[in-house]
C-alpha angles and dihedrals in degrees: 000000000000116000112241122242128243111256097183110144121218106241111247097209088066082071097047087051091050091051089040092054096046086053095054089045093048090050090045086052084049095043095051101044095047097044088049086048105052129070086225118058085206093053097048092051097057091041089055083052086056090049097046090045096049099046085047105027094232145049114285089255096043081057093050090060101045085053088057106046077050091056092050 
């Protein structure tokens, strides 16, 4: 009798959190590093979204769900 194989699929919305939460860590890092930066708090912080946006190429929610149409 032959044994029978494993079909468990990896779950593929285990990768869009990952990527979801790189990205968050790499915004917080961002964040952090403009606002101490600026004179301003505001102006650091937008200029952390520029930064974010040009680096991704969207807004941190427009990337999550990206991630998770990919996952699907």
């Amino acid at each position: 009798m032959a044994t029978k194989k494993s079909t468990k699929k990896t779950s593929r919305s285990n990768w869009a959190a990952k990527v979801l939460k790189a990205q968050k860590d790499d915004y917080r890092r961002i964040f952090k590093e403009e606002v101490r930066k600026a004179s301003d708090p505001k102006k650091g912080a937008k200029k952390a979204g520029e930064i974010y946006r040009e680096r991704y190429g969207a807004t941190a929610k427009a990337r999550w769900k990206h991630a998770l149409k990919a996952a699907k």
